[in-house]
C-alpha positions in Angstrom: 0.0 0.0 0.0 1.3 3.1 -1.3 2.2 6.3 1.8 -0.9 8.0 0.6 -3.2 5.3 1.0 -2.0 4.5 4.5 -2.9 8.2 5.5 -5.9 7.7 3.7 -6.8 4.8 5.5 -6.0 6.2 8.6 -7.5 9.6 8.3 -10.9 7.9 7.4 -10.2 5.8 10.8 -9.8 8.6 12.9 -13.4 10.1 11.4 -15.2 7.2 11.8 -14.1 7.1 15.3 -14.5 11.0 16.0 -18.0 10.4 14.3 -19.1 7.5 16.8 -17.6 9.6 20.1 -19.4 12.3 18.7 -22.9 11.1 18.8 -22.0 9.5 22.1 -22.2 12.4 23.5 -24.9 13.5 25.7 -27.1 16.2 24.8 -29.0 18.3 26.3 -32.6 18.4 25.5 -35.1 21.7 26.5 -38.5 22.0 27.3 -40.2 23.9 24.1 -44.5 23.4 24.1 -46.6 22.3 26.9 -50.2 20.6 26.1 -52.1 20.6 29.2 -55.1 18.4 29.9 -57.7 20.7 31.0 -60.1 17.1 31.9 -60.5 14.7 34.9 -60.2 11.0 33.4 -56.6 8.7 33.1 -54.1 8.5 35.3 -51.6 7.9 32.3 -50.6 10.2 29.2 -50.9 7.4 26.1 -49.2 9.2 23.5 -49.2 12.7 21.6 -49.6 12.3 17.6 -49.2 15.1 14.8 -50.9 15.5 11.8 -48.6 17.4 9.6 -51.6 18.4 7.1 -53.8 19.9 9.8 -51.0 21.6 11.8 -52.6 20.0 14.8 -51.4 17.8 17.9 -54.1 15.0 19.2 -53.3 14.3 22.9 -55.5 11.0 23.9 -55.6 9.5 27.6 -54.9 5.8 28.6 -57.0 3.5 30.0 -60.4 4.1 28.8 -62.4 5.3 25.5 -64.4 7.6 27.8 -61.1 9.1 28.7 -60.3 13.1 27.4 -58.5 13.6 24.0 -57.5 17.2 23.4 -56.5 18.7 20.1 -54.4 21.5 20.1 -52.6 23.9 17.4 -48.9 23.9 17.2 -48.1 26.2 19.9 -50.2 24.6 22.5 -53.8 26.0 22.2 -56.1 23.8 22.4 -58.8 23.7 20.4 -61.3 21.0 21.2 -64.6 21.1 23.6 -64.3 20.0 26.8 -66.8 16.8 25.5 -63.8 14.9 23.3 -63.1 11.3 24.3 -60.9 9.1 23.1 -63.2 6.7 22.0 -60.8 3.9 21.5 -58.5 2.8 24.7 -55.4 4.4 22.9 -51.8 3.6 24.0 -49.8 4.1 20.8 -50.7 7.2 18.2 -49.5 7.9 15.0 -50.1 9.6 12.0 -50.1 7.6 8.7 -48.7 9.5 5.8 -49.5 6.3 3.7 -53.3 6.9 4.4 -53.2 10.2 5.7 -55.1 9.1 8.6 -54.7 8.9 12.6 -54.4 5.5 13.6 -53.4 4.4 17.3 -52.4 0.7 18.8 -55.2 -0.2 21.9 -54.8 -1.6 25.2 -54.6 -5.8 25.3 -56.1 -7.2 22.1 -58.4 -4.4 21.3 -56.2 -4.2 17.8 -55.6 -0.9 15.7 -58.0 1.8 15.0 -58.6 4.9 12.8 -59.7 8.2 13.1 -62.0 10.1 11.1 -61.7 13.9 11.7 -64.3 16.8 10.7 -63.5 19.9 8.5 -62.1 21.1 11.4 -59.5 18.6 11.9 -61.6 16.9 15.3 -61.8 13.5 16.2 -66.0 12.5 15.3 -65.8 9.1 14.9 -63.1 6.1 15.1 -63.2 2.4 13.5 -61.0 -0.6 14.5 -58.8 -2.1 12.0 -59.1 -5.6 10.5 -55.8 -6.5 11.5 -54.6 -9.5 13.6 -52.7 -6.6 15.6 -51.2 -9.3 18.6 -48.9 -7.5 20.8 -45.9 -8.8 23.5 -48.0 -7.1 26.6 -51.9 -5.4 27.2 -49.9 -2.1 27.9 -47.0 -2.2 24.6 -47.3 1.1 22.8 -47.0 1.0 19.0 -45.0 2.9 16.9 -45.4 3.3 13.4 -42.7 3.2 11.3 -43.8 4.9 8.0 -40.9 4.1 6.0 -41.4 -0.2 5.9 -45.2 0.3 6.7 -44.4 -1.4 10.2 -45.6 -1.0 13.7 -42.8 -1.6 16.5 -43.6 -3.0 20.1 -40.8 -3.7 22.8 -41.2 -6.9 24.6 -39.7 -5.4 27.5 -38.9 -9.4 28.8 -36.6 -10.4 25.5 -35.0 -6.5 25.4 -36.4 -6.8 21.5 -38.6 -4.8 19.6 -41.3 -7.1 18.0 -42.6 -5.9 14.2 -45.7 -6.1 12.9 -46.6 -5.6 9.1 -49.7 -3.3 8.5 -50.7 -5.2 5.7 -52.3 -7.5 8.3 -50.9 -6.8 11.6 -49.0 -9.9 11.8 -45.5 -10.1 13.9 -43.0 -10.9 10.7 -39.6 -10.8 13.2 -38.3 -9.7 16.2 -35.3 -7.3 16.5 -32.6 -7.1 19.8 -32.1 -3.9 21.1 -28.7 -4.0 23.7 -30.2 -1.4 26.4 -27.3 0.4 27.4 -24.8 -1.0 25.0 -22.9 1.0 22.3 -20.7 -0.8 21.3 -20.7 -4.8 20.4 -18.6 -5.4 23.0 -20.7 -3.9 26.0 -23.7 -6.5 24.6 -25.1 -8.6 27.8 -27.1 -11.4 26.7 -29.6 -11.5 29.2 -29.3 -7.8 29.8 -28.9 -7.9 34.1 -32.3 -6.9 35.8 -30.4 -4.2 37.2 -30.2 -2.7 33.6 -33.0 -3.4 32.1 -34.6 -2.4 35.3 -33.9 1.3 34.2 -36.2 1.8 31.7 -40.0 2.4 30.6 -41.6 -0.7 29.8 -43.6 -0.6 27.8 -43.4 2.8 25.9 -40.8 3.5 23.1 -40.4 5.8 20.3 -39.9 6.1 16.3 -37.5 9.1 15.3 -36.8 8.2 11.9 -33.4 9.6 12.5 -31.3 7.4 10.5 -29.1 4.9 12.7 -30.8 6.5 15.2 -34.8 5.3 14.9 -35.4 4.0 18.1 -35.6 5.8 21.6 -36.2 4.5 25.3 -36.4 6.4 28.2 -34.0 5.7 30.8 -36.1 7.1 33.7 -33.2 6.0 36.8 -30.7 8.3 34.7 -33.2 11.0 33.3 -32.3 10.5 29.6 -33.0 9.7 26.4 -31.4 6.7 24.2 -31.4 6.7 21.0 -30.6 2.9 19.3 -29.8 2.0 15.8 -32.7 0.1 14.6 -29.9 -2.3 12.7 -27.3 -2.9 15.5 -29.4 -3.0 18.5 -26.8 -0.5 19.6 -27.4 3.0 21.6 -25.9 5.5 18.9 -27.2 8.5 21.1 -27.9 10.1 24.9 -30.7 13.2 25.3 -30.2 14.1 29.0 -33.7 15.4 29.8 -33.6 18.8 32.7 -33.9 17.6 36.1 -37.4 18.6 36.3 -38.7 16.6 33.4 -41.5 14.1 34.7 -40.3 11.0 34.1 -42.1 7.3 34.5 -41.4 3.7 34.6 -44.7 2.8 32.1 -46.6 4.7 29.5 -46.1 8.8 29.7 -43.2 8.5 27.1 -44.4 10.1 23.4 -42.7 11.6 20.6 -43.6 13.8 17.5 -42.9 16.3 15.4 -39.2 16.3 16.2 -40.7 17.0 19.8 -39.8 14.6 22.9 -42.9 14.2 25.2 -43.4 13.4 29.0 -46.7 13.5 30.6 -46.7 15.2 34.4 -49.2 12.6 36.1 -50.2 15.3 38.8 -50.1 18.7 36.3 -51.9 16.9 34.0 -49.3 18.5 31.3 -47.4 17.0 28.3 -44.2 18.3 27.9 -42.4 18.4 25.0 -38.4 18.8 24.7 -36.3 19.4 21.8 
C-alpha cells in the first residue's frame, strides 16, 4: 500500500471514530411546548400524535375510551370542547402518511384503530382495523414506522422490539435492542435486571433519524437513548432537565421532532427538543 493510502486509510479511521464519540455524547434536551389536559379521566398520558396536514397535535388519555382527547394547534392552544373522548382505549398514536389518517395501537387485544376527523381537523368518529394486531403485553405502545409500513412494540422481557406488518398486523420478526450497549462489546445477553430495570416498559419511540430510529427512556438516569434500529446498539444520549417528569410505564411520546413526558399530577405534556 502506497504512503498515501495509508494516511488515507488512517484519516478515514480517525473520522469514523470522531463520528461515533461524537454522537455518544450526551445532549441536552429543552423544554419547548406544553399541552395541558384541561379534563378529569386517566391517570396515564398514552401518546401525543401530529398531523402534519392539519398543523394540529391529538393528545388521547390511557386506559379508557371515555377518557379526554385534546387537540391543540402547534403552539399549545387547544382547540377542542371539553366533550372529546378518546373513543378507543389508545396507547400508541400515530399519524399515517401512507393513508393520511390517525391511527393508534389499543390496550390488550383491542387491535388498531382509525380516526375520522371533521373539516375542522376533530376526532367524530373512530373504526377498528381488521388487523390480527397481537402485541408482547396489554400495555405495549405502538410505533409506526412509515418508511417499511411497520408497527414496533418492545417486549420489555426479551430487550427486543417485535414488528408487525400493516398489511395484516402480523408479527414478521423480532429485533434485539442491547439497552445500554454501544458498542458490540458492551452487549449482555440476558441484559442484568439491574439494567434493564432502568427503563420504561412498555413505551418506546420512532425518530426516523437514520441509525438512530429507536428511543427509550431511561427514567433512573433521566435520559434519552437513541438505538440504531440495525445494531441494536445506543448510537445517542438526550439528557432530559432535572425537572422533566419521568415514569417507569406509558407517559413516554414523541412527534414532530418534539420529545414528550406526561406530568401525572399537572396533567401537562411536555415536549423537549
Amino acid at each position: 500500500m502506497s504512503k498515501l493510502l495509508k494516511m488515507m486509510a488512517i484519516a478515514t479511521t480517525l473520522l469514523v471514530a470522531s463520528l461515533h464519540a461524537e454522537s455518544q455524547t450526551p445532549k441536552t434536551l429543552k423544554a419547548s411546548i406544553s399541552l395541558k389536559i384541561d379534563r378529569p379521566g386517566g391517570a396515564n398520558g398514552a401518546s401525543v400524535a401530529w398531523h402534519p396536514v392539519q398543523k394540529k397535535y391529538y393528545a388521547a388519555q390511557a386506559g379508557n375510551e371515555t377518557f379526554p382527547m385534546e387537540v391543540f394547534d402547534e403552539k399549545g392552544k387547544m382547540l377542542s370542547d371539553d366533550k372529546l373522548e378518546t373513543m378507543f382505549d389508545v396507547r400508541g398514536f400515530w399519524y399515517n402518511p401512507n393513508t393520511k389518517t390517525l391511527q393508534a395501537n389499543g390496550y390488550d387485544n383491542n387491535g388498531w384503530a382509525e380516526y375520522k376527523l371533521n373539516g375542522k381537523g376533530i376526532p367524530t368518529a373512530v373504526t377498528k382495523m381488521d388487523k390480527e394486531a397481537g402485541k408482547p403485553d396489554a400495555q405495549s405502545v405502538g410505533i409506526y414506522d412509515p418508511k417499511n409500513n411497520v408497527v414496533y412494540y418492545l417486549d420489555f422481557n426479551s430487550s427486543s422490539l417485535e414488528r408487525h406488518v400493516m398489511k395484516d398486523g402480523v408479527s414478521d420478526t423480532s429485533i434485539a435492542l442491547h439497552l445500554g450497549a454501544k458498542s458490540k462489546d458492551e452487549i449482555k445477553d440476558p441484559i442484568p435486571d439491574d439494567i434493564k430495570g432502568n427503563y420504561n416498559e412498555n413505551a418506546i419511540i420512532y425518530t426516523g433519524i437514520a441509525k438512530s430510529e429507536i428511543g427509550v427512556l431511561n427514567f433512573n438516569d433521566k435520559q434519552i437513548e437513541l438505538y440504531n434500529i440495525g445494531t441494536g446498539l445506543r448510537t445517542q444520549i438526550l439528557k432530559l432537565p432535572s425537572d422533566a417528569p419521568v415514569q417507569a410505564s406509558l407517559n413516554f411520546s414523541y412527534s414532530n421532532g418534539t420529545y414528550w413526558l406526561y406530568d401525572k399530577t399537572e396533567r401537562i405534556w411536555h415536549g423537549y427538543k
